[in-house]
C-alpha positions in Angstrom: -15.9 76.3 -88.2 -18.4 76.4 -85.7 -20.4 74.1 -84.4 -23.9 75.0 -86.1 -22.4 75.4 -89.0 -20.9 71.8 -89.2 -24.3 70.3 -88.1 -26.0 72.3 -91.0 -23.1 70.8 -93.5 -23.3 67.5 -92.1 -27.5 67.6 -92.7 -26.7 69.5 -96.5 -24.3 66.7 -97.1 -25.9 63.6 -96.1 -29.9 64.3 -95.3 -31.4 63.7 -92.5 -29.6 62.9 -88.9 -30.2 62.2 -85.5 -28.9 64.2 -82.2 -27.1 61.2 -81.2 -25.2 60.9 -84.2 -24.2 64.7 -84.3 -22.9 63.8 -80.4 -20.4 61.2 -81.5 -19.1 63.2 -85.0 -18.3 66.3 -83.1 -17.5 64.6 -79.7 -20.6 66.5 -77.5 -22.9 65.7 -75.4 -26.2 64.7 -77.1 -28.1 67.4 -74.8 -25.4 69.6 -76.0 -26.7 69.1 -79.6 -30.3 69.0 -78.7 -29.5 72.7 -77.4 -28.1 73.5 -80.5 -30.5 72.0 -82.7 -33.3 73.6 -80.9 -31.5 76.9 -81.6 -31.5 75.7 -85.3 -34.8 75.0 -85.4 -36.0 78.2 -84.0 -34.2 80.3 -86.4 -36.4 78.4 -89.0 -33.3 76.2 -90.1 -34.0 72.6 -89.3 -37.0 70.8 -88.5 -37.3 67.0 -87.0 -39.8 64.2 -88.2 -40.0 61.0 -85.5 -39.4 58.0 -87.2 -41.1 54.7 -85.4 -38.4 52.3 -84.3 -38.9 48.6 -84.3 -37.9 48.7 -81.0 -38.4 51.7 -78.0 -39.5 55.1 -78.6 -39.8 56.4 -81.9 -36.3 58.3 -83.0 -35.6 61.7 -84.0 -34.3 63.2 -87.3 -33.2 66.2 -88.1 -33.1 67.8 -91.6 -32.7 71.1 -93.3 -35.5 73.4 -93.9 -35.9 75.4 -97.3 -34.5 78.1 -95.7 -31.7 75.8 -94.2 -30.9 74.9 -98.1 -30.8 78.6 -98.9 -28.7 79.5 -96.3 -26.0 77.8 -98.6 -26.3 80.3 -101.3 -25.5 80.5 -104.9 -22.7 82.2 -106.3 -23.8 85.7 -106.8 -27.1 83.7 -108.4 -29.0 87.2 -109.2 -25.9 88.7 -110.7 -25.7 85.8 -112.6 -29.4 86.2 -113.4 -29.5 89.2 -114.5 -26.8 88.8 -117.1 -28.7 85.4 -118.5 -31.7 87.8 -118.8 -29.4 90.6 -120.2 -27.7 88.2 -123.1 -31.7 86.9 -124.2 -32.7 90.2 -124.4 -30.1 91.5 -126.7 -28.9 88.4 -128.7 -31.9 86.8 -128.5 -32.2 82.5 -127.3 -29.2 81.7 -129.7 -27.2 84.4 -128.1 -27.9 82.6 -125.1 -27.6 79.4 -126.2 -23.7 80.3 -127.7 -22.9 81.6 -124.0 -23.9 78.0 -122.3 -22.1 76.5 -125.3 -19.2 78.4 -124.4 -18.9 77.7 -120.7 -19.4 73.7 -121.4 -16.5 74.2 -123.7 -14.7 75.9 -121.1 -15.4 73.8 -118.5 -14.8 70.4 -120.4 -11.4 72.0 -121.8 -10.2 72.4 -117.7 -11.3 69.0 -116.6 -10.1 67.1 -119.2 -6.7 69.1 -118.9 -6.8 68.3 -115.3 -7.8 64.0 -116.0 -4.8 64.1 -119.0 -2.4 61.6 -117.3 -5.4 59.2 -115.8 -5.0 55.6 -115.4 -8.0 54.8 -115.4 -12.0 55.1 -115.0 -12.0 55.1 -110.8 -8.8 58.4 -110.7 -10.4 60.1 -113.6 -14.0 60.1 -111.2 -11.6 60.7 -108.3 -10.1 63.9 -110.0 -13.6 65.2 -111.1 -14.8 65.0 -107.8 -12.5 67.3 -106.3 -12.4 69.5 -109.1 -16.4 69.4 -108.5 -15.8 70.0 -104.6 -13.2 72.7 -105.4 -16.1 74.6 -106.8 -18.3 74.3 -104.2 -20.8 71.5 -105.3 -20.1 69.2 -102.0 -19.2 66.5 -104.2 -18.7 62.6 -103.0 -17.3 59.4 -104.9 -19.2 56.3 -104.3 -18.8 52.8 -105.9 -21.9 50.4 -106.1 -21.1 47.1 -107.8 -20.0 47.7 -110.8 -20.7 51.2 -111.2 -19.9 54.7 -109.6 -21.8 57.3 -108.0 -20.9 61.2 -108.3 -23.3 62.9 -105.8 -23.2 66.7 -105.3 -25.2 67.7 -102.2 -25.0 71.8 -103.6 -25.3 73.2 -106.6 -23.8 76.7 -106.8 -25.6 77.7 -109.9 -29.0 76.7 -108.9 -30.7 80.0 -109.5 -29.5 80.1 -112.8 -29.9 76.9 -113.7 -33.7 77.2 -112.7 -33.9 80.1 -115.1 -31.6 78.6 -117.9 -31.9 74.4 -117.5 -29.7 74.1 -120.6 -27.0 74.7 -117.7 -28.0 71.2 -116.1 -28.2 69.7 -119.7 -24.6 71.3 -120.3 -23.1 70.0 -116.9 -24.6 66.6 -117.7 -23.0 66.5 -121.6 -19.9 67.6 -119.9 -19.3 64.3 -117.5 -20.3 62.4 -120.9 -17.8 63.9 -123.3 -15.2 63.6 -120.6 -16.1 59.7 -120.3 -16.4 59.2 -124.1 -18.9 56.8 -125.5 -17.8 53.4 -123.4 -19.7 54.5 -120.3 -23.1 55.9 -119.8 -23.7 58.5 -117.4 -26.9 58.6 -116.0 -28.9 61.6 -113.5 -31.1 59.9 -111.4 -30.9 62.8 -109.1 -31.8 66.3 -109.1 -31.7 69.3 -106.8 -33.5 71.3 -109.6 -36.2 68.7 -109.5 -37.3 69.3 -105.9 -34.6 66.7 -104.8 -32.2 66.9 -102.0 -29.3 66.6 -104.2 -27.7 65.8 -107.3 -26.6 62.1 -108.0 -24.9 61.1 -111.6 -24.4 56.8 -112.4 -21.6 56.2 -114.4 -21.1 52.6 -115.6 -19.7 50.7 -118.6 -22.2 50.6 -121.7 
């Protein structure tokens, strides 16, 4: 991979980040970087805000642009489109509601094949994050107390979630079913909403 490309993951991934912290991942030179994100940042692709330091100069961080987001695109997102708009048109919303219905079926029929011998709540999370990752969500595991943290830093369906939300509500019924009715799972999250990613709380009711 080269190197732009793994600052731009490292910003979609975890937000904003500063030239010296890009040095030390990647084992550069900070001025190397700077020359690098300067290149970004002319290509429209990142953009810096100077946060004041208690201490010293004010520090720089680095962040994706809108057009940075897009340039992780959506699976064939108009293709996808164009067949959402295709299924309304001839069968109508319930048509389209049947075809979401479907591919939450689908999708909870896979992951819970794939979670079948889990021991417990932590490997069943750990196995639906990969499966998440797998299919290109960017998806992390994090505990906090009591309770876990799925964050997906992508969403590959975006553009067709923006045009048919029931997708989101579908994904969201998904992680529920697959938990059952002991834990609640929670958005508090989401990339649809004009936030940087997706983030789900799962914890015991």
């Amino acid at each position: 991979m080269k190197t732009i490309d793994k600052i731009l993951n490292r910003m979609k991934r975890d937000g904003p980040v500063t030239a010296k912290m890009l040095a030390d991942e990647l084992s550069l030179t900070t001025m190397g970087v700077r020359q690098h994100l300067q290149g970004l940042e002319e290509e429209g692709l990142v953009d810096f805000q100077d946060i004041k330091a208690k201490v010293g100069r004010p520090t720089r961080h680095w962040n994706l642009t809108g057009k940075g987001h897009r340039r992780f695109t959506d699976r064939h997102g108009e293709l996808i489109i164009q067949m959402l708009d295709s299924v309304e048109e001839i069968f109508g919303t319930d048509g389209l509601s049947q075809v979401v219905e479907r591919r939450e079926n689908q999708t909870f029929e896979q992951y819970q094949q794939a979670m079948a011998t889990s021991a417990d709540l932590r490997e069943k999370l750990e196995i639906l994050t990969t499966l998440r990752e797998q299919e290109g969500y960017m998806a992390e595991l994090h505990q906090d107390g009591d309770s876990f943290v799925l964050v997906e830093n992508h969403c590959p369906i975006c553009h067709a979630a923006k045009r048919c939300p029931s997708l989101c509500k579908s994904e969201l019924a998904v992680f529920q079913r697959l938990l059952g009715a002991e834990y609640q799972v929670e958005r508090n999250e989401h990339i649809i909403a004009g936030e940087r990613r997706c983030a789900y709380r799962i914890q015991k009711m």
